[in-house]
C-alpha positions as CSV (number, residue, x, y, z in Angstrom):
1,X,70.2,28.2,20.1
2,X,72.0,28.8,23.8
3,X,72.2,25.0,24.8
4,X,72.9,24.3,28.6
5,X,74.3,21.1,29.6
6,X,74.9,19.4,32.7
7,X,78.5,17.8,32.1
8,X,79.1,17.2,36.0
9,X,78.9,13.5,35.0
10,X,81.4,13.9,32.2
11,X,84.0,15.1,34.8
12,X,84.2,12.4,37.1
13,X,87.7,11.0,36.9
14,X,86.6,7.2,37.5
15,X,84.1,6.9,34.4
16,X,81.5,4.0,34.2
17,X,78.9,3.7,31.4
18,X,76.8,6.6,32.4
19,X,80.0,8.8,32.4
20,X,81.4,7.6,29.7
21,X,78.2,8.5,27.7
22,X,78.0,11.8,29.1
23,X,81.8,12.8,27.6
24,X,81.5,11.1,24.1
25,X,78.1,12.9,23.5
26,X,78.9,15.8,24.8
27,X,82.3,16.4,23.3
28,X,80.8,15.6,19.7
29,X,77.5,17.7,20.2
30,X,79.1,20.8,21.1
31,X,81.6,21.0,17.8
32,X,78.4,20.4,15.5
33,X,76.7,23.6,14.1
34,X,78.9,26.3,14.7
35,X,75.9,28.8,15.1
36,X,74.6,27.4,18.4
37,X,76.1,28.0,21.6
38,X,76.7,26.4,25.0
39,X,77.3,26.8,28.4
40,X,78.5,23.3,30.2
41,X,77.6,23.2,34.0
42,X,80.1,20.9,36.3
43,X,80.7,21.1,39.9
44,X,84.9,20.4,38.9
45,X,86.6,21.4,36.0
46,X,85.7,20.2,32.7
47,X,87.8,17.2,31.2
48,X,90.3,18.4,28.9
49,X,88.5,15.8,25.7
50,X,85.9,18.6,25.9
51,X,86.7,21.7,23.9
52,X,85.8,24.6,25.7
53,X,86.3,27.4,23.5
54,X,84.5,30.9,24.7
55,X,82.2,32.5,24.0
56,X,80.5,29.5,21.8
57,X,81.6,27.2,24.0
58,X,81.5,28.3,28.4
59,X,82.6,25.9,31.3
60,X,80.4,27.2,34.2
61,X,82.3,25.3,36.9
62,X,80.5,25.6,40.2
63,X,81.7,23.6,43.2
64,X,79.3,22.8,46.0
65,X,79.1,20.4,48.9
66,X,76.2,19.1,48.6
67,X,72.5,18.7,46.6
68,X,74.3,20.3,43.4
69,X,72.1,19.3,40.9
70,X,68.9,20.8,43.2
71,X,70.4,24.0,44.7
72,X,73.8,25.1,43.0
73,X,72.6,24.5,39.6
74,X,68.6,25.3,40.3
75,X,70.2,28.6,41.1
76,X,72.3,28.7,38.1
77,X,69.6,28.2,36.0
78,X,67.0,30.7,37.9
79,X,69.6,33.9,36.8
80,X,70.8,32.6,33.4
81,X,68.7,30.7,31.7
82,X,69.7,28.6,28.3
83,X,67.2,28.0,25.3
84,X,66.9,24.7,26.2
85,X,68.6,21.9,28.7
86,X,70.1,19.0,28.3
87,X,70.9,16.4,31.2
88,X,72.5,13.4,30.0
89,X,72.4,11.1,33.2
90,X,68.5,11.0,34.6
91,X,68.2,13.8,36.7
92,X,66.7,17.5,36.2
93,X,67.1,20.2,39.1
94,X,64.4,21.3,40.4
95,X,64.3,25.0,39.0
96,X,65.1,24.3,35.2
97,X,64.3,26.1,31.5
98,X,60.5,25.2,30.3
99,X,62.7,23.5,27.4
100,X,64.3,20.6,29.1
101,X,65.3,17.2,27.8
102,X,66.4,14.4,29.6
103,X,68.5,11.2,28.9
104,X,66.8,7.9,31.2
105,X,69.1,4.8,30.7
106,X,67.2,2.3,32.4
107,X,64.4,1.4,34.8
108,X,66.9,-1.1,36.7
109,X,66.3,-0.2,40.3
110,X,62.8,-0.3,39.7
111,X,63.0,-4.5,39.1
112,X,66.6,-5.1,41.2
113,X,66.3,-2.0,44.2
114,X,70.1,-1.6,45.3
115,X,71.8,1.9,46.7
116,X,69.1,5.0,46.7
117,X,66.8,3.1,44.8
118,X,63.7,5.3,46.2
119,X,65.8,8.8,45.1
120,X,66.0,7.3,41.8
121,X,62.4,6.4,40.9
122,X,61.3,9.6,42.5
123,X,63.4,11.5,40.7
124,X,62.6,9.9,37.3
125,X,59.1,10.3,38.0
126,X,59.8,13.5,38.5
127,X,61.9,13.9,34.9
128,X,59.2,11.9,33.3
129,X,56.4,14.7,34.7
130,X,58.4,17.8,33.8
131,X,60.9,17.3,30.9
132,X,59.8,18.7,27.6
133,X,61.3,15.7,25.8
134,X,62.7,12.3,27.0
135,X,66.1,10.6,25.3
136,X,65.6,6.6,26.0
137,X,68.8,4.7,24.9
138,X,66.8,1.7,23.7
139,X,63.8,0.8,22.5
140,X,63.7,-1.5,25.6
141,X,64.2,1.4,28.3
142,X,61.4,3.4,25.9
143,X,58.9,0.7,26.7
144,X,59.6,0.5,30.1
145,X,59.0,4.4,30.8
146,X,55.8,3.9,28.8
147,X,54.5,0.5,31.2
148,X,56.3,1.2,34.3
149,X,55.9,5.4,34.2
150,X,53.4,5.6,31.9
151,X,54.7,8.1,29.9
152,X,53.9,9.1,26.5
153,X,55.8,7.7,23.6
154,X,55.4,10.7,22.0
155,X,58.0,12.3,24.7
156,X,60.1,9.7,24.0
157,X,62.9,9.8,21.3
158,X,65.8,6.6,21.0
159,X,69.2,7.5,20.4
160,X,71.4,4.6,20.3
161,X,74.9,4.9,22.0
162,X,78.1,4.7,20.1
163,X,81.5,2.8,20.1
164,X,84.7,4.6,20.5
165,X,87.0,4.1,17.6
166,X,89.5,3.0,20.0
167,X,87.4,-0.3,20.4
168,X,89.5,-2.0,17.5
169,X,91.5,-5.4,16.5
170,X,94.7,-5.2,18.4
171,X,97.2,-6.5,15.8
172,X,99.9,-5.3,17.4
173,X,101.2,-8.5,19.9
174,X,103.4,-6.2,22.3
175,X,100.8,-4.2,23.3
176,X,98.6,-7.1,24.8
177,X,101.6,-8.4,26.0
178,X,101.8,-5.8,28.0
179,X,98.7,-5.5,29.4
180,X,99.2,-9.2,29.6
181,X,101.4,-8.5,32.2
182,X,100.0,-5.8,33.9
183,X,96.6,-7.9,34.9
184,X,98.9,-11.5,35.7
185,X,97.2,-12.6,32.2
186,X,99.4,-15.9,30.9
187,X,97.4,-17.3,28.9
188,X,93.6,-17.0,27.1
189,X,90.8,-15.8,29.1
190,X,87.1,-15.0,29.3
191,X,86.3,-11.7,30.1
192,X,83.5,-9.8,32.0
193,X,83.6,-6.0,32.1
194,X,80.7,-3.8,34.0
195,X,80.3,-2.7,37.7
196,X,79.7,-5.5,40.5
197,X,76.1,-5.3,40.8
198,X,73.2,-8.1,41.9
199,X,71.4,-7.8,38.6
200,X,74.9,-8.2,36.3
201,X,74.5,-12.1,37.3
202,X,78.4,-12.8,37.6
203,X,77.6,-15.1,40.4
204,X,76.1,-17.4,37.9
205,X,79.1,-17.1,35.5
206,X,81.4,-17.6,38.0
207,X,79.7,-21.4,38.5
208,X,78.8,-21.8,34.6
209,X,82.7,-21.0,34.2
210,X,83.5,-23.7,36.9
211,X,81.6,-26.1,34.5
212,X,83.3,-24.7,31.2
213,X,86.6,-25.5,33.3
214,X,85.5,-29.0,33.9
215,X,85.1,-29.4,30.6
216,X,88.2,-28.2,28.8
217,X,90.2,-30.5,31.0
218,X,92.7,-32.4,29.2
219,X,91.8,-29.9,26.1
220,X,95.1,-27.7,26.2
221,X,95.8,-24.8,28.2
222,X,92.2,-23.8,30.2
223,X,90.8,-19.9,30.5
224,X,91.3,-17.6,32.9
225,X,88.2,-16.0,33.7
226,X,88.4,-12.4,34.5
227,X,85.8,-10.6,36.3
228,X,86.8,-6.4,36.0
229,X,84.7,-3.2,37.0
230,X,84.1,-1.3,39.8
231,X,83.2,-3.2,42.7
232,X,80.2,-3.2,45.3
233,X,78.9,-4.9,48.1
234,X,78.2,-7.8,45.9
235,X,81.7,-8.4,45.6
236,X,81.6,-9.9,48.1
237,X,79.1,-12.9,47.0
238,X,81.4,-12.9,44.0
239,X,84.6,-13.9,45.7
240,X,83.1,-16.5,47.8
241,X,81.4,-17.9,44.7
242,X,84.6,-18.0,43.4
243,X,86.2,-19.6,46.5
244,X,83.2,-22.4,47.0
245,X,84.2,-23.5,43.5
246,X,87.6,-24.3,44.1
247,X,88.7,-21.5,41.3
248,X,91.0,-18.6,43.0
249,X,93.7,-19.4,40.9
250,X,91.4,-19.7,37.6
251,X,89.7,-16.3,38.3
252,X,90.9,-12.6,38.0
253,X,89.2,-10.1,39.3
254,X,91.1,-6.9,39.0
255,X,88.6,-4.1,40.1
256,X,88.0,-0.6,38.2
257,X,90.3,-0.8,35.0
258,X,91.8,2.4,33.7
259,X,90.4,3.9,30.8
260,X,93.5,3.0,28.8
261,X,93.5,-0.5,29.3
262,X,89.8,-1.3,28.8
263,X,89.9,-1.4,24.8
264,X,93.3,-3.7,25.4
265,X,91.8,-5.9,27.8
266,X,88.5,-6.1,25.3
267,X,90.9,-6.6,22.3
268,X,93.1,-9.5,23.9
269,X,89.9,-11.5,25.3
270,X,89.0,-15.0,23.4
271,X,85.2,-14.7,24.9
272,X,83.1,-11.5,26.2
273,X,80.1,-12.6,27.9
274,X,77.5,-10.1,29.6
275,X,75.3,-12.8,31.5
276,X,73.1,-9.5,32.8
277,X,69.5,-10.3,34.2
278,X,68.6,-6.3,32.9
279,X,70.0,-4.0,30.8
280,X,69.3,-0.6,29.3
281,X,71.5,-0.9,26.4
282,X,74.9,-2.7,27.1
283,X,77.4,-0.9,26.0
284,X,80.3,-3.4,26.6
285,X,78.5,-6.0,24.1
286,X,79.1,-3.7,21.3
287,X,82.7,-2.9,22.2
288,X,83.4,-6.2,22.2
289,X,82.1,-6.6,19.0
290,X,84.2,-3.5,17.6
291,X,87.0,-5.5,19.1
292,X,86.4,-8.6,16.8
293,X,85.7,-10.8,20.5
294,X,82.8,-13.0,20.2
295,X,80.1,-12.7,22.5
296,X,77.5,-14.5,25.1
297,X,74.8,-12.4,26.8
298,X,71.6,-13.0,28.3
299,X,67.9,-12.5,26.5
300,X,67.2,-9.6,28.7
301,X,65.6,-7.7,25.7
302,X,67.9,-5.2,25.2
303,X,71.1,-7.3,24.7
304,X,68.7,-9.2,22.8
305,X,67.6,-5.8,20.9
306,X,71.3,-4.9,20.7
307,X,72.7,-7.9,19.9
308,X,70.4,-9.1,17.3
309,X,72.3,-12.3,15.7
310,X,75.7,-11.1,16.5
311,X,75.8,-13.4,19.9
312,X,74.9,-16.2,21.6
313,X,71.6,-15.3,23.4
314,X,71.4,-17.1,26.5
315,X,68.4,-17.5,29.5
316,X,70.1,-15.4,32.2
317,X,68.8,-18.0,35.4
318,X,69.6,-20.9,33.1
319,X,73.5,-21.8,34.5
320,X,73.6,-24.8,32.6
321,X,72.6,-23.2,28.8
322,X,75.5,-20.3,29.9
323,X,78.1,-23.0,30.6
324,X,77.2,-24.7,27.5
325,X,77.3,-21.3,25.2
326,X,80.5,-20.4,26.6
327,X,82.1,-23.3,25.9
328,X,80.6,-23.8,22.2
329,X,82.5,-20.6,21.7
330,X,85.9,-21.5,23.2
331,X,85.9,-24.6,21.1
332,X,83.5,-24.0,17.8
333,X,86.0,-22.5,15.9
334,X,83.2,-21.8,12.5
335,X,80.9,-20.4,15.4
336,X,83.3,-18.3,16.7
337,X,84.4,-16.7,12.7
338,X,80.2,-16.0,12.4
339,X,80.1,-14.1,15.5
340,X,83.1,-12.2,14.8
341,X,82.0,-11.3,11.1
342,X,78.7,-10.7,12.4
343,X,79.7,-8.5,15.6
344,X,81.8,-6.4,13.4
345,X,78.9,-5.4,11.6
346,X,76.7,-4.8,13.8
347,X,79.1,-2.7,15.6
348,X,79.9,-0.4,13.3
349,X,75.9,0.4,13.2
350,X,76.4,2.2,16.7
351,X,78.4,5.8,16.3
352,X,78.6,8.3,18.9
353,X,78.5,10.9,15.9
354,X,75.2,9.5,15.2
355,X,74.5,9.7,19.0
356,X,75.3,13.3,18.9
357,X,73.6,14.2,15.6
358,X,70.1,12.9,16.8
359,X,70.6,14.2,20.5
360,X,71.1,17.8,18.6
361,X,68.2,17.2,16.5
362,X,66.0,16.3,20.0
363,X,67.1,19.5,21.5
364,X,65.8,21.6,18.1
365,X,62.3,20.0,18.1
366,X,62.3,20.2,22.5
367,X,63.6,24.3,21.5
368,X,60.9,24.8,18.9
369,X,57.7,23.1,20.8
């Protein structure tokens, strides 16, 4: 099978979830069954954790100003066309293989419109219409494409995300030292890890923190929170949050964090908590939980369908219950050895081997229909 893949994603230098999902999958998929081959579409040379490796393994790098997906690869595609396509990130060009599969991570914009909000739900209508098969990342985003897009869930296949093996127990007390350092981190601290958007909720656990801090007073040396992702627009509501509340020297908010430090900065928290009001998966809850961090999150269901047990599950417009889950984890010391013996396991039920595996087994059955 001649697999085309649209890795553009996978080279962007400044990876967020969607990124980083694009390079672990695609990395793994294309060293699987020696007797398929692959050509990798990007508008910028491909990373070097891919291994391109002609002629099983091509890097058609194809730069363009603008509308890449819709003209320079729609062309691409019109004179050389693979058995079957893959895009990993949402959006199929317009002139594409009659094989074509599609990963849709979530139907946020759809509840919480931000950026090209209309561009995105035309265009997943659009990759719900005309893809031979859809990938869904949870059983959560599945449901939505089936209510909100009415698609069938026969088109629809879930393939979990993994954890990177680098998302481990840091025994090692230099090395978080050293990050310690590099962030202004002196002592413990709760941390928050995803791009500064409306529906991640961080306003809210910026003032559930400011209650947790009220009540650790006179309890030994008090948390840091820190707040670190890409920022936004809504950064902006963030740092006055964090101003009304009297908590600018409490609060660390560090901005896009280098792929290096993440699993460090994971690794060296006392407390992850993901307070999001929707998710399509949540990768960052199971990192944490690789990490041996316990964690908070909200109900949304797919933290909850993620999560299972392994946190505390938490209303996401309920302030008060997320003060009060936070701080049962600073201080419960036998709740905090369950989560951690629970989020281990259920972190090491999420592989991106597996990811790769069932993507490849997608792309047969899309190849064979």
């Amino acid at each position: 099978m001649h697999i085309g893949i649209d890795a553009s994603r996978a080279a962007i230098a400044t990876r967020t979830g969607i990124e980083w999902y694009s390079l672990q999958v695609i990395r793994r998929l294309v060293m699987l069954d020696p007797t398929d081959t692959f050509t990798l579409y990007s508008r910028v040379p491909l990373p070097v954790e891919i291994p391109v490796n002609p002629p099983r393994v091509r890097a058609r790098v194809m730069p363009f100003p603008r509308l890449w997906t819709h003209l320079r690869l729609s062309w691409e595609l019109a004179r050389r066309s693979p058995d079957v396509l893959w895009v990993p990130a949402h959006v199929l060009p317009l002139i594409h293989p009659r094989r074509s599969v599609v990963t849709i991570h979530d139907l946020g914009y759809l509840r919480y419109p931000e950026g090209p909000a209309p561009y995105l739900r035309l265009s997943t209508v659009w990759n719900a219409r005309v893809a031979t098969h859809i990938i869904a990342v949870s059983e959560t985003t599945k449901a939505d494409l089936v209510r909100e897009l009415h698609v069938s869930p026969d088109r629809i296949t879930v393939v979990y995300p993994g954890v990177d093996e680098r998302f481990r127990p840091v025994s090692d007390p230099a090395t978080l030292r050293a990050m310690r350092e590099r962030y202004g981190l002196t002592g413990p601290y709760v941390l928050y890890l995803g791009t500064l958007r409306p529906r991640k909720n961080v306003v809210r656990l910026v003032e559930a923190f400011a209650q947790v801090s009220l009540w650790l007073q006179g309890d030994g040396e008090k948390p840091h929170l820190v707040i670190a992702g890409r920022k936004s627009s809504y950064y902006d509501q963030v740092r006055a949050a964090v101003t009304r509340l009297g908590l600018s020297d409490r609060v660390i908010i560090p901005g896009y964090v280098s792929a290096d430090d993440v699993p460090l900065l994971m690794a060296g928290a006392r407390l992850f908590v993901l307070p999001s009001l929707y998710e399509g998966f949540g990768v960052p809850v199971v990192e944490a939980m690789a990490c041996a961090v316990p964690v908070v999150c909200s109900t949304t269901p797919a933290l909850a369908e993620v999560a299972v047990r392994a946190a505390l599950l938490v209303e996401p417009t309920d302030t008060a219950a997320l003060a009060q889950a936070m701080h049962r984890t600073l201080t419960d010391e036998s709740l905090r050895r369950e989560l951690i013996a629970w989020g281990l396991e259920r972190a090491s039920r999420f592989s991106w081997d597996r990811c790769a595996t069932e993507t490849l087994t997608v792309l047969r059955r899309a190849w064979t229909t």
